[in-house]
C-alpha positions as CSV (number, residue, x, y, z in Angstrom):
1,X,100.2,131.3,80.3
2,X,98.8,127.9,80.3
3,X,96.8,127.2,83.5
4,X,98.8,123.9,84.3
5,X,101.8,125.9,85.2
6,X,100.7,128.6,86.9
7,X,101.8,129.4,90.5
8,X,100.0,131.4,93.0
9,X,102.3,134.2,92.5
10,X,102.2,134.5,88.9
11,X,98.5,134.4,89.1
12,X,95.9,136.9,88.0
13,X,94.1,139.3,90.6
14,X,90.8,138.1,91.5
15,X,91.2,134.7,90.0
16,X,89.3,132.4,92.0
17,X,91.5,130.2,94.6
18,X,92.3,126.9,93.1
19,X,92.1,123.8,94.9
20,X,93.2,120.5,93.6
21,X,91.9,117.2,95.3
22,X,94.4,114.2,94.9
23,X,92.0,111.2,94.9
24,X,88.1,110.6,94.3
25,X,87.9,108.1,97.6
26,X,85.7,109.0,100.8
27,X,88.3,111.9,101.6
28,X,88.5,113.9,98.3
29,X,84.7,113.0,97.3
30,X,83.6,114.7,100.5
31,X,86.1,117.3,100.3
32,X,84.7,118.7,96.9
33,X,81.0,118.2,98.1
34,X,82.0,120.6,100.9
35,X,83.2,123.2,98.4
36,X,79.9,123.2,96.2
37,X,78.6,126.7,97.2
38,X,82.4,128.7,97.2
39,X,82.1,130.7,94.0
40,X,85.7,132.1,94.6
41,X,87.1,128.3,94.2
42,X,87.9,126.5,91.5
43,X,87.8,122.5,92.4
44,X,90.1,119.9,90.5
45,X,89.9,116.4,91.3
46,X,92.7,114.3,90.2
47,X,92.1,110.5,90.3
48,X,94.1,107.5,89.3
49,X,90.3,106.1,88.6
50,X,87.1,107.6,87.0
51,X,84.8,106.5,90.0
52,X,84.3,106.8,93.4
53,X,84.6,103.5,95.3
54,X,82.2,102.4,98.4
55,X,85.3,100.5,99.6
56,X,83.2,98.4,102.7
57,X,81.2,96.8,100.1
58,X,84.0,95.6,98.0
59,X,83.6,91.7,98.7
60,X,79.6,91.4,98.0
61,X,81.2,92.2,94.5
62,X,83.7,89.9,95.1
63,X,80.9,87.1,96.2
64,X,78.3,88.6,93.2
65,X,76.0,90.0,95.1
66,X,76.3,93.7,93.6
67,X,77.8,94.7,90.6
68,X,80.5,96.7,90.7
69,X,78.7,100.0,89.7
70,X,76.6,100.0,92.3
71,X,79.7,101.3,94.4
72,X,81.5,102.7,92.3
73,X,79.7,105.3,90.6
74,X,81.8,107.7,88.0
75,X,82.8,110.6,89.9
76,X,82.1,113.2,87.3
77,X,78.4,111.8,87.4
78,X,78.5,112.5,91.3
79,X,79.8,116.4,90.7
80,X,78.0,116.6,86.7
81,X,76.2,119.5,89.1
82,X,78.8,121.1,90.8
83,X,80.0,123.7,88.4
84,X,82.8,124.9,89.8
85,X,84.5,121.5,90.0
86,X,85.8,119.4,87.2
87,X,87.0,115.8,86.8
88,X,90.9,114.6,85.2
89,X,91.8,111.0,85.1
90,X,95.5,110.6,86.4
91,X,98.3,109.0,88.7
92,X,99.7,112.0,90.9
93,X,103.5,110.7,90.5
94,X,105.0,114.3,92.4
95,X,104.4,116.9,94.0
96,X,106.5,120.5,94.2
97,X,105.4,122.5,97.1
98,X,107.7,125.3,96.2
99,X,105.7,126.0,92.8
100,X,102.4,124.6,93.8
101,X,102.6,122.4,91.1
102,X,101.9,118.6,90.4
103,X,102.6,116.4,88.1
104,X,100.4,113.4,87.3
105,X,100.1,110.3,84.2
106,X,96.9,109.3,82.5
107,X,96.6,105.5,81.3
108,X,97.0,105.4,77.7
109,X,98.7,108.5,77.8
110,X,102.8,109.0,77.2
111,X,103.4,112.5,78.4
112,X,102.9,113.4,82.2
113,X,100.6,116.7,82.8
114,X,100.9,119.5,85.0
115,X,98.3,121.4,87.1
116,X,98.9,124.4,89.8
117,X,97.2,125.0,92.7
118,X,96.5,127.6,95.6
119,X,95.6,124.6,98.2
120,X,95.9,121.0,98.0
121,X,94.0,118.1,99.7
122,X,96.1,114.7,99.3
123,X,94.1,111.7,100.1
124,X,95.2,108.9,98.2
125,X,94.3,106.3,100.5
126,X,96.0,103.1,101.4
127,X,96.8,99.7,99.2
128,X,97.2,96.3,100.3
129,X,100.3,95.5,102.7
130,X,101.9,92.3,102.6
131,X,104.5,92.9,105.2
132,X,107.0,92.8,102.8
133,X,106.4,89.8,101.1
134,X,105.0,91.2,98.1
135,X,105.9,88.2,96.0
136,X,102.4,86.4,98.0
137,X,100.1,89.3,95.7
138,X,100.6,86.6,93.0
139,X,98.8,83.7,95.0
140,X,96.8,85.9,97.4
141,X,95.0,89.1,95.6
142,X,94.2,91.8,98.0
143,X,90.3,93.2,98.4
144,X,91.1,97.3,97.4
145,X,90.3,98.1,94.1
146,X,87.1,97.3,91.6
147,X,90.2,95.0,89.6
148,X,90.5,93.3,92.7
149,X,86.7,92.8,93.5
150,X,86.4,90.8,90.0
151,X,89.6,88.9,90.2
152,X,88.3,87.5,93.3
153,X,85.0,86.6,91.9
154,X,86.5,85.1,89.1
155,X,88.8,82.9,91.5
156,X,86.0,82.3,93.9
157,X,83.6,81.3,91.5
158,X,85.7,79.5,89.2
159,X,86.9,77.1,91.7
160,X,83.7,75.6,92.1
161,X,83.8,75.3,88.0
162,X,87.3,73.5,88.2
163,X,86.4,71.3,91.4
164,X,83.4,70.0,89.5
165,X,85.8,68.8,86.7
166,X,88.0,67.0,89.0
167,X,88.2,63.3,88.8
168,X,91.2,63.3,91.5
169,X,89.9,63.8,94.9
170,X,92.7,66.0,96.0
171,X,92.9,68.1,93.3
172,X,88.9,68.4,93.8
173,X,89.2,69.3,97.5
174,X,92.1,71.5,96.9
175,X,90.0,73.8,94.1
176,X,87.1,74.0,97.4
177,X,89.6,74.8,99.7
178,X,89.5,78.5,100.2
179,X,92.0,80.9,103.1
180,X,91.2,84.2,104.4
181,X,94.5,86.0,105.5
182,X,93.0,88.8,108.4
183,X,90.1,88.8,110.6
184,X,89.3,92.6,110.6
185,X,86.0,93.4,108.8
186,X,87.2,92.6,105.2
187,X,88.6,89.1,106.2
188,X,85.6,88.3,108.5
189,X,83.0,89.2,105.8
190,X,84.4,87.7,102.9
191,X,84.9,84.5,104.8
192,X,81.3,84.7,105.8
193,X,79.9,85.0,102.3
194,X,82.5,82.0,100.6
195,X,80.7,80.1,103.4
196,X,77.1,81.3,102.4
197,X,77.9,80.6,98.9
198,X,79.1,76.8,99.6
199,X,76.3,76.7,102.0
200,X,73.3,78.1,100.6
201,X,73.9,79.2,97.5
202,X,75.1,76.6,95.3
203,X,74.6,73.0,97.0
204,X,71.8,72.8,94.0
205,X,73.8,73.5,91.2
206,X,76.9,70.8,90.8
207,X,76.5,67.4,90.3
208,X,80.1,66.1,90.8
209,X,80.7,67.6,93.9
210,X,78.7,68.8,97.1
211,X,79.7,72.5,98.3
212,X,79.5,72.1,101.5
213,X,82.4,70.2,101.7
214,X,84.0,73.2,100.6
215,X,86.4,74.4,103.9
216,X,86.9,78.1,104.6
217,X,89.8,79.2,106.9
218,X,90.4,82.8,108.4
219,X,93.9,83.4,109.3
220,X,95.1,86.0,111.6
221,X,98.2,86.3,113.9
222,X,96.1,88.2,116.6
223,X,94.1,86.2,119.8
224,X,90.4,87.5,118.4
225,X,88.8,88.3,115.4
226,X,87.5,91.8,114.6
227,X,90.0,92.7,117.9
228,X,88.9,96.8,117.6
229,X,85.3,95.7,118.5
230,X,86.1,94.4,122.1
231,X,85.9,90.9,123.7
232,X,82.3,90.7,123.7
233,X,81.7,91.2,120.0
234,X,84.7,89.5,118.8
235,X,83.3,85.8,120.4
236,X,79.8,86.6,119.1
237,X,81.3,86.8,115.6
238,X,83.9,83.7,116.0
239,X,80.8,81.5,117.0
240,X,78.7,82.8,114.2
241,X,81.8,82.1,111.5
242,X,82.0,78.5,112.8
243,X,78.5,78.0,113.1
244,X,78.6,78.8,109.4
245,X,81.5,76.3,109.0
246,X,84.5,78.6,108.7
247,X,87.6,77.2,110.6
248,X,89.0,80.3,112.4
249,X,93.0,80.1,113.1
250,X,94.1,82.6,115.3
251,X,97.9,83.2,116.7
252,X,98.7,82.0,113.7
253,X,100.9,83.9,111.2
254,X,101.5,83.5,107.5
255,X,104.8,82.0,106.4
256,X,104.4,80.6,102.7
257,X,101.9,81.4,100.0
258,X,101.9,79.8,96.3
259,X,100.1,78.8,93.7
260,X,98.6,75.7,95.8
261,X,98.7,76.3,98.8
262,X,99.5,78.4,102.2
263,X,101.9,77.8,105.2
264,X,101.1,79.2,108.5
265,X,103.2,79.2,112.0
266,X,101.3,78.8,115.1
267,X,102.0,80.4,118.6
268,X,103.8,77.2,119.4
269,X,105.9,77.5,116.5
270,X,104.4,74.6,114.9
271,X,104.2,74.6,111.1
272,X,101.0,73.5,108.5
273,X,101.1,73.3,105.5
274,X,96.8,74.0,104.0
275,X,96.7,72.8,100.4
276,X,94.8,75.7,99.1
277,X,93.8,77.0,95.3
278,X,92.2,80.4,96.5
279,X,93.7,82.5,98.8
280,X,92.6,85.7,99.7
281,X,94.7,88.8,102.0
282,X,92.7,91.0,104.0
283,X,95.2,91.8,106.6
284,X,97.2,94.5,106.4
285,X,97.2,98.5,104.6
286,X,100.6,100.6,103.2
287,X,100.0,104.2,102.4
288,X,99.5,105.7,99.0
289,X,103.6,105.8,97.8
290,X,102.8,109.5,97.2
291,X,102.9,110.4,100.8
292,X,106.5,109.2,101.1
293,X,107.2,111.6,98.2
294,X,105.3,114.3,99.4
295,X,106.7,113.9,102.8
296,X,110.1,113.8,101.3
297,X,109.3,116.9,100.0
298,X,108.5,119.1,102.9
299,X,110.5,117.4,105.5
300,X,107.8,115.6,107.4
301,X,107.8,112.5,108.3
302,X,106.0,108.9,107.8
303,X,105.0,106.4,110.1
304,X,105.7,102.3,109.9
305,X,102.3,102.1,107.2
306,X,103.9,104.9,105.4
307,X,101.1,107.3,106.7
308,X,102.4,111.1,106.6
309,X,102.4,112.8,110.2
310,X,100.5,116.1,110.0
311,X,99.9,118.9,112.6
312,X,96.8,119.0,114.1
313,X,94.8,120.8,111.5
314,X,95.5,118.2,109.0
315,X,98.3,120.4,107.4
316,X,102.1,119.4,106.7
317,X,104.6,121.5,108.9
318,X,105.7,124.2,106.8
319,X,102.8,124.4,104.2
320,X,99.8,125.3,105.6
321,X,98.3,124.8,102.0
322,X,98.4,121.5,101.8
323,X,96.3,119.2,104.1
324,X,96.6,115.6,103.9
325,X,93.7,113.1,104.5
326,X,92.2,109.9,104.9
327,X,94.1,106.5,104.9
328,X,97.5,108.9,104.4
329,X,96.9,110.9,107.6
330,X,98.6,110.0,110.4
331,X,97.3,111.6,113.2
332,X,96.4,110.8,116.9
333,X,96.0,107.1,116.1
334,X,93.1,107.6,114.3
335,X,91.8,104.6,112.4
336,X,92.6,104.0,108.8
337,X,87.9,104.1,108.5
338,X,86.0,105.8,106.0
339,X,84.4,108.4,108.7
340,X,87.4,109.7,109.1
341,X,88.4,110.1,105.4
342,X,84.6,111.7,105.3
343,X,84.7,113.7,108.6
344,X,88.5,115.2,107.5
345,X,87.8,116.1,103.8
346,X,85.2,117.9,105.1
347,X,87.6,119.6,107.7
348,X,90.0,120.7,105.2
349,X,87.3,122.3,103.1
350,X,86.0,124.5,106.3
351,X,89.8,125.4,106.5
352,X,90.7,126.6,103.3
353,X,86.9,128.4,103.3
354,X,87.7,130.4,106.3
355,X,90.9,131.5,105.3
356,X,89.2,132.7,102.1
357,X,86.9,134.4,104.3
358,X,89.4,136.2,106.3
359,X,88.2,134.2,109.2
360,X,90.1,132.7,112.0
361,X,91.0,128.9,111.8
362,X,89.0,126.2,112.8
363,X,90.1,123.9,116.1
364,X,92.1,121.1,115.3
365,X,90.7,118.2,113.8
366,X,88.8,115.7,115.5
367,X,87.5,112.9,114.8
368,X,83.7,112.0,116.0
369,X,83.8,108.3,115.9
370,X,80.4,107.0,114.4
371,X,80.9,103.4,115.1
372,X,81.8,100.3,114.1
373,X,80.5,97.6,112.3
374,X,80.9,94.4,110.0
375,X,78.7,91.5,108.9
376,X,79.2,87.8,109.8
377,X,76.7,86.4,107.3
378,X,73.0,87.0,106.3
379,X,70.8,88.6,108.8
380,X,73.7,88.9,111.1
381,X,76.6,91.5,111.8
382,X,78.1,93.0,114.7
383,X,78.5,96.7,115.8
384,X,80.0,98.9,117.7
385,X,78.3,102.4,118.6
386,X,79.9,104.6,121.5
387,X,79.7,102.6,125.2
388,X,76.6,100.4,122.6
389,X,77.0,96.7,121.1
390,X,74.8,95.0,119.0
391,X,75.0,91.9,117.3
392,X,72.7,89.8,115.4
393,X,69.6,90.8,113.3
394,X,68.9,93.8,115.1
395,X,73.1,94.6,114.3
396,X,72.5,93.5,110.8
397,X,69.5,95.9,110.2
398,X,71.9,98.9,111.5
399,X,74.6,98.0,109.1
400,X,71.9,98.3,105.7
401,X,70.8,101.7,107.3
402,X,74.3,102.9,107.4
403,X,75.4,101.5,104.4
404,X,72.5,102.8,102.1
405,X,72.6,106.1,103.9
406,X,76.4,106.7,102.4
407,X,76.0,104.9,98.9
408,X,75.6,108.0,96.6
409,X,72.5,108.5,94.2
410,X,69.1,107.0,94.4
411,X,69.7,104.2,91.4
412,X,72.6,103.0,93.2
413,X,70.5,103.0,96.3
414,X,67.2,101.5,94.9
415,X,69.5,98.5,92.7
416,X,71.4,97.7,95.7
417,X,68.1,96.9,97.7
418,X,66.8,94.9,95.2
419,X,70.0,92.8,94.9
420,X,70.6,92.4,98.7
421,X,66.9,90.9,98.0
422,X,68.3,88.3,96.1
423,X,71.0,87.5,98.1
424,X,69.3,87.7,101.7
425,X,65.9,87.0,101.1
426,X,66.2,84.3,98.3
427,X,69.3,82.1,97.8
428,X,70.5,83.4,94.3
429,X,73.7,85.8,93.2
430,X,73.0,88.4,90.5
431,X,76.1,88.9,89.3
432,X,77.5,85.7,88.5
433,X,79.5,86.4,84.7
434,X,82.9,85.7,85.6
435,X,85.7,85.3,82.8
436,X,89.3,84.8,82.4
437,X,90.1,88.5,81.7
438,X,88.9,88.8,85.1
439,X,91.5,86.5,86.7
440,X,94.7,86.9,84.6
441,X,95.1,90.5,83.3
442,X,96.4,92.0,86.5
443,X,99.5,89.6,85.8
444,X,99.6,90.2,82.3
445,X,99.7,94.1,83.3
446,X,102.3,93.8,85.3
447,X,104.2,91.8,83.1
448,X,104.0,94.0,80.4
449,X,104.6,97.2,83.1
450,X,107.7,95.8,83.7
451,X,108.5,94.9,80.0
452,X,108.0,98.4,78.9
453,X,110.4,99.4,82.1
454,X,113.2,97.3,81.2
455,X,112.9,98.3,77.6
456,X,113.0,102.6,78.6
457,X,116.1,101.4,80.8
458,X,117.8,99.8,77.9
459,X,116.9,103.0,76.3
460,X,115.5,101.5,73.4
C-alpha cells in the first residue's frame, strides 16, 4: 500500500510514528527541530513554500536592506541533516481526521496528493486582514510573504523613479506620497525606513526632485502607536517617527483605498481625502483558511480572526493527535508573535514524544513571554522585556542581538551583518534591483487564478 494512504490502523507493527508538520514558519520549523533525536518518528513537513521565512524582518527587504534570502532560507537546507525528516512543497487544501489523511496541491502540479499521519501539527499561520474590504489588496499590498516584500520594494523604489519624471507637480508629489495603514511593529518600522530612505538615503541621487519632500503617513484607528508596548514606549516611538518626518494619524480609520489615493475618517467623523501612489497595510491578520476547515472538521470552533480554539495542551477537542499552533492557535489571548509559534511547536513535539514514551502528559501550554520589541529608525527601537523598557540605542542594540540570535545558519547571520553595515553605518541600500515582474505578477496571478476557475466551472 502506498504510504500516502495509509492510516494508523492499517499500518505495519513497529513502523515508526508519523508526524506530519503543516507549514515551514516559526511553529512547524521549531516543531521538527524538536523531533531531531526520535528515531521512532518519521517527520514530514508540508509547506505551501520551499523556505522558512524570518517574518519580523520582512520590510528591510521591502526597503533593500537584506535580500530576501537572508530570511528566508530553503527549509530542506535547514533539516538537509535531520534524517528522519523530509521536505514536500504543497498547499494543505483538507484535512480528514477520521483517516488521518490530508490532502494537499503543488504549484505546477494538476493532481492533489495524499499523505497519512499518526500526529499532526497545523501551523499555517496568519495572512493579511483587510476587514473585509479585500478589494483595497489591489491598491494596498500587505507585508506577509517574500512576494509581498518585493512588490513593495518595487513600489517603494519605483516611485521615486516615476516622481523624478514628473513635469506636473501634483502628479510628482503624489508618486512621493507614501501611507502606512497600522501602527503595530510592521507599520511603525516600515514607516521609519520610507522616511530613512527619503531622508538619508537618496537626497543625493535625483536631480528633478528632492526626497525629503517626500511625506510619510501612519494610519491607525487606535489612540497610540505600538499600543501593546504601554504608554511610555508608545510616545517615545511617536516622537521619534515625527522627528524623522512621518505624520502619525491616529483615531483615524480607513474608509477608501484606490489606485491614487486613500480616504480616512477621523474620531470626529470628519473625512480626508490623501492623494497617495503607494499605499501599504500593516494592520490587521486572518487565520490560515485551513483552520476553518479543520475546525469544521472536528467540531471546534474559531474565533473573530478565524484562529481555531484548542484545549489547553494545544490539541483539538476530540483528537488528541492533532495540535494546532502558531498564528492559528487561539488560546488564552495569546499574541499572534513568533515566541509563541517557537515556544508551542516545541510543546507539541515534547507531547507527542512522551506519549511515545509511555510517559505522562506534559502541563498545559504556556507561554513564557520573551519580550517585545520594534525599531523606529537607525540606532533606535523600542522594547519591552518583563516589568523592563528600553528605548533608544541601548533598545536598538537589544533588537540585532535578538534578531541575529534567531536568524538560522551562520551565512545568513554573517551577510546580514554586513548589510545592516551598509544600511546603518553608511547611507547606501544593497539590494536595490527592482523590476516590473516584481510589481505586477501578483495581479496577473490572480487574474489568471480566476481565469482558469471560471473556465473548470464552465467545465471546459
Amino acid at each position: 500500500m502506498d504510504e500516502t494512504s495509509q492510516t494508523s490502523a492499517t499500518r505495519a507493527e513497529g513502523a515508526r510514528h508519523r508526524v506530519v508538520i503543516v507549514g515551514s514558519g516559526f511553529g512547524g520549523l521549531f516543531a521538527a527541530k524538536a523531533l531531531k533525536r526520535r528515531r521512532d518518528v518519521e517527520v514530514t513537513v508540508v509547506a505551501a513554500t520551499p523556505h522558512h521565512l524570518f517574518q519580523p524582518l520582512l520590510y528591510q527587504v521591502a526597503t533593500g536592506i537584506l535580500s530576501s534570502g537572508e530570511i528566508a532560507p530553503a527549509t530542506r537546507e535547514i533539516l538537509e541533516h535531520q534524517a528522519n525528516a523530509r521536505v514536500l512543497l504543497g498547499e494543505v487544501t483538507e484535512v480528514d481526521p477520521d483517516t488521518r489523511v490530508l490532502t494537499a496541491r503543488a504549484p505546477g502540479r494538476s493532481a492533489p496528493y495524499k499523505i497519512g499521519y499518526d500526529s499532526l501539527i497545523v501551523a499555517t499561520g496568519a495572512t493579511q486582514s483587510y476587514f473585509g474590504n479585500d478589494r483595497f489588496a489591489d491598491f494596498a499590498p500587505g507585508l506577509k510573504s517574500i512576494d509581498d516584500a518585493l512588490e513593495l520594494r518595487g513600489r517603494i523604489f519605483g516611485a521615486f523613479e516615476l516622481a523624478e519624471l514628473e513635469t506636473d507637480r501634483e502628479a510628482q508629489q503624489r508618486r512621493l506620497t507614501f501611507v502606512v495603514v497600522g501602527a503595530g511593529p510592521t507599520g511603525v518600522e516600515m514607516a521609519g525606513q520610507i522616511a530613512e530612505l527619503a531622508h538619508r538615503a537618496l537626497p543625493k541621487e535625483f536631480r528633478n526632485i528632492n526626497t525629503r519632500t517626500a511625506r510619510i503617513v501612519l494610519v491607525d484607528g487606535l489612540p497610540q502607536v505600538l499600543s501593546t508596548f504601554g504608554d511610555h514606549l508608545s510616545e517615545k516611538a511617536k516622537r521619534r517617527l515625527e522627528m524623522l518626518g512621518v505624520e502619525v494619524r491616529l483615531d483615524a480609520f480607513v474608509d477608501d483605498v484606490d489606485a491614487t489615493g486613500i480616504t480616512i475618517k477621523e474620531k470626529d467623523g470628519h473625512h480626508e481625502r490623501i492623494e497617495a501612489q503607494t499605499k501599504i497595510w500593516a494592520a490587521g491578520v486572518a487565520a490560515s483558511p485551513l483552520g476553518a476547515q479543520l475546525a469544521g472538521k472536528v467540531g471546534a470552533e474559531v474565533d473573530r480572526a478565524g484562529r481555531v480554539k484548542v484545549l489547553p495542551d494545544c490539541t483539538l477537542p476530540g483528537h488528541p493527535e492533532i495540535f494546532v499552533v502558531g498564528d492559528l492557535m487561539a488560546l488564552d489571548n495569546m499574541p499572534g508573535v513568533a515566541q509563541v509559534a517557537i515556544q508551542g511547536g516545541r510543546y507539541a513535539a515534547k507531547q507527542i514524544g512522551l506519549r511515545l514514551d509511555g510517559k505522562p502528559a506534559a502541563a498545559p501550554f504556556h507561554y513564557f513571554d520573551k519580550g517585545s520589541m520594534a525599531t523606529v529608525s537607525r540606532l533606535s527601537a523600542v522594547a519591552s522585556v518583563g516589568r523592563l523598557r528600553f528605548s533608544g540605542f541601548a533598545a536598538w542594540v537589544l533588537w540585532l542581538i535578538v534578531h541575529l540570535m534567531y536568524l538560522v545558519g551562520f551565512k545568513n547571520r554573517l551577510t546580514t551583518v554586513m548589510h545592516w553595515s551598509v544600511s546603518f553605518v553608511g547611507r547606501g541600500r544593497s539590494e536595490r534591483a527592482v523590476t516590473a515582474q516584481q510589481v505586477f505578477a501578483r495581479i496577473a496571478i490572480q487574474e489568471a487564478a480566476q481565469a482558469q476557475r471560471d473556465s473548470e466551472g464552465a467545465g471546459l
